[in-house]
BADODO-947179 format. One record per residue: residue number from 0; chain; x, y, z of N, C-alpha, C, O in turn. Coordinates in Angstrom, 3 decimals. Each point is the difference from the previous one (the first is absolute). Example, Ala and Ser with C-alpha at 12.3 -4.5 7.8 and 13.67 -1.06 7.14 Angstrom:
2
0:A:13.190:-5.690:7.800:-0.890:1.190:0.000:0.900:1.200:0.000:1.036:-0.019:0.665
1:A:-1.386:1.069:-1.385:0.820:1.190:0.060:-0.770:1.090:0.730:0.509:1.108:0.169
end
This chain:
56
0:A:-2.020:9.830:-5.036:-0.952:-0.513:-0.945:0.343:-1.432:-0.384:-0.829:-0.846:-0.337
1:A:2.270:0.651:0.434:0.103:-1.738:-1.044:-0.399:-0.610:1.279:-0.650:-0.994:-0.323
2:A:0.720:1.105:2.178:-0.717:-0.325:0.633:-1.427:-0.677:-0.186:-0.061:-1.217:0.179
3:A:-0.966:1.838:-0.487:-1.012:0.140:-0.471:-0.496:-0.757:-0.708:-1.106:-0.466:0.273
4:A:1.775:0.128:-1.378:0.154:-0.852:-1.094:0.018:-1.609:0.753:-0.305:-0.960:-0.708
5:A:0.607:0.783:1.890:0.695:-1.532:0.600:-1.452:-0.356:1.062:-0.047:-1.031:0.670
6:A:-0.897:1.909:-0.672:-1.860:0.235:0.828:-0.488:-0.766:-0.863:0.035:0.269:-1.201
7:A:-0.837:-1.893:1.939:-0.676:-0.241:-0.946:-1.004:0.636:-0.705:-0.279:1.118:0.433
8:A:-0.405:-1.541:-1.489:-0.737:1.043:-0.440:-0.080:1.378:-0.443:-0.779:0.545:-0.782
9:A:1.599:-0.173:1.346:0.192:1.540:-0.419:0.703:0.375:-1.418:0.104:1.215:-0.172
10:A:0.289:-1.861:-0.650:0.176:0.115:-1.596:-0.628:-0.361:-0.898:0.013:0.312:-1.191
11:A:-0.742:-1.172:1.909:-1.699:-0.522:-0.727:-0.953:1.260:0.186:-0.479:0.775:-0.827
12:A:0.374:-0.852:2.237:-0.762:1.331:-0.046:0.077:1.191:-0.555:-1.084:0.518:-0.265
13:A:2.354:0.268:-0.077:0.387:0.925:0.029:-0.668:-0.260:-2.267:-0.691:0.746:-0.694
14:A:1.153:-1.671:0.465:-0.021:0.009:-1.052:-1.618:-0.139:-0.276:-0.669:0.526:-0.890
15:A:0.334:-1.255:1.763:-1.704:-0.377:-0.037:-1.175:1.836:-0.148:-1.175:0.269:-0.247
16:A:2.216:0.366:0.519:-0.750:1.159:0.554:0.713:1.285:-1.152:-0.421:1.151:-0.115
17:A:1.632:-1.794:-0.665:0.499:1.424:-0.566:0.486:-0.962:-0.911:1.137:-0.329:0.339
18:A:-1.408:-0.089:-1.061:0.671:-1.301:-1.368:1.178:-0.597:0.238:0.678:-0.086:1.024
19:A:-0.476:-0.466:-2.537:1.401:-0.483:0.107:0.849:0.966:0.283:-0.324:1.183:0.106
20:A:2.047:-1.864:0.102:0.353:0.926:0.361:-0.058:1.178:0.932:0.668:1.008:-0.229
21:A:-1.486:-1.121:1.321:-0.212:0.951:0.434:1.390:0.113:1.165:0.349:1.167:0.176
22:A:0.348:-2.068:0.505:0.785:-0.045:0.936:1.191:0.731:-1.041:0.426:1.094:0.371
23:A:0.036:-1.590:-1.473:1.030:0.929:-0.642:0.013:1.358:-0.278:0.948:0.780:0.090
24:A:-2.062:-0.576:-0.427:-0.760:1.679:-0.389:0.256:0.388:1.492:0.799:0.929:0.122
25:A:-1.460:-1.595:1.390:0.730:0.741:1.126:1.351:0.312:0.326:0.553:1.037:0.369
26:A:-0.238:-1.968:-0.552:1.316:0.189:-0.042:1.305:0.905:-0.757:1.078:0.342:0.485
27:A:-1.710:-0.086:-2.020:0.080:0.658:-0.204:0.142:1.903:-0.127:0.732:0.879:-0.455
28:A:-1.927:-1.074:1.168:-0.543:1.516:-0.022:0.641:-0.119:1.754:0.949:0.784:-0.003
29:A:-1.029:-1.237:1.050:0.509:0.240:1.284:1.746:0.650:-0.187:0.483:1.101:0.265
30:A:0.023:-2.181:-0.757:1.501:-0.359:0.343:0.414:1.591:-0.445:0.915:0.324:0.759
31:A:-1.142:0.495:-1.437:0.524:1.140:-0.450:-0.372:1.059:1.334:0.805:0.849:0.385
32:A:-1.793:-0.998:0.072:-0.637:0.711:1.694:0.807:-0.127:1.305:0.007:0.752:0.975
33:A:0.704:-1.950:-1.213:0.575:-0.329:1.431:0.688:0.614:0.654:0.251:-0.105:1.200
34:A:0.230:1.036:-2.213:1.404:1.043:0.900:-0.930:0.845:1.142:0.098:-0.146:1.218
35:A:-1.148:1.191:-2.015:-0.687:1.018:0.195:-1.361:-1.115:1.336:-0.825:0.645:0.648
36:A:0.864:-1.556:-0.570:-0.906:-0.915:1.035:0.838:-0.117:1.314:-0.273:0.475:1.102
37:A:1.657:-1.423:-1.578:0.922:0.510:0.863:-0.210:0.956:0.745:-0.578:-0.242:1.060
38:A:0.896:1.353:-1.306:0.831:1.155:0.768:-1.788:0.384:0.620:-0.088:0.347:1.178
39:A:-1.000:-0.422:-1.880:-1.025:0.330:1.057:-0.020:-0.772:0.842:0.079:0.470:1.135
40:A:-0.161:-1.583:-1.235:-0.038:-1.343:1.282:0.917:0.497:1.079:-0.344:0.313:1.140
41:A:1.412:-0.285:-1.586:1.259:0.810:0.993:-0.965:1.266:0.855:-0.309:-0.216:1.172
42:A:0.026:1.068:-1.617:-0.249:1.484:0.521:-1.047:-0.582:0.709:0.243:-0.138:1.199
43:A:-1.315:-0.240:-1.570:-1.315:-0.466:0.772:0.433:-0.411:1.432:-0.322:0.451:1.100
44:A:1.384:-1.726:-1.572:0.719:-0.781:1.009:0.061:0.805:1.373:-0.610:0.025:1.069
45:A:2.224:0.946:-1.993:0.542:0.891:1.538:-0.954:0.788:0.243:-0.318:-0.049:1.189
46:A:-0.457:0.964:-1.969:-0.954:0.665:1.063:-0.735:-0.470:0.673:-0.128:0.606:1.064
47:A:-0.819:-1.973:-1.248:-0.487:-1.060:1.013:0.842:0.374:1.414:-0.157:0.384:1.159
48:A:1.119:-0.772:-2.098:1.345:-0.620:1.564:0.105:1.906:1.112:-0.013:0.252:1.205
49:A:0.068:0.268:-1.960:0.024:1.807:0.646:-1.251:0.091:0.927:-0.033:0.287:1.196
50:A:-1.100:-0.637:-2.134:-1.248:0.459:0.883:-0.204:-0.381:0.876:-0.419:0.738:0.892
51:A:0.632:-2.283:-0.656:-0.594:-1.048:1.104:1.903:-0.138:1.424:0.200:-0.857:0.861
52:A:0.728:2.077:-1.254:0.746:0.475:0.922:0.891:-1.485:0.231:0.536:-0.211:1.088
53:A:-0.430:-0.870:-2.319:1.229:-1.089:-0.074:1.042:0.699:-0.380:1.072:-0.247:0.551
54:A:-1.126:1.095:-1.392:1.217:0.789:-0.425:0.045:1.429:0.368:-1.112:0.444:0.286
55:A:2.183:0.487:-0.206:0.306:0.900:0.118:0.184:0.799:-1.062:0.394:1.156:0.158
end
């Protein structure tokens, strides 16, 4: 996300579309998710990797 933040436009926008503040309020409410995003990203990942027979 602080990525994100460095897109032109995209903190104008973001705010243009959800008020002030709106990039902190994301940030906010995300950063507590990341563990539980993590570990799906992971699983999605390797089973990708299982189905399409890259991994074993």
């Amino acid at each position: 996300m602080a990525t994100w933040s460095s897109l032109p436009g995209y903190l104008s926008s973001l705010e243009k579309q959800n008020g002030a503040g709106a990039y902190r309020r994301l940030i906010d409410e995300a950063t507590p998710l990341m563990p539980q995003m993590a570990r799906m990203t992971r699983r999605i990942y390797d089973n990708l990797m299982l189905a399409t027979g890259l991994r074993k």
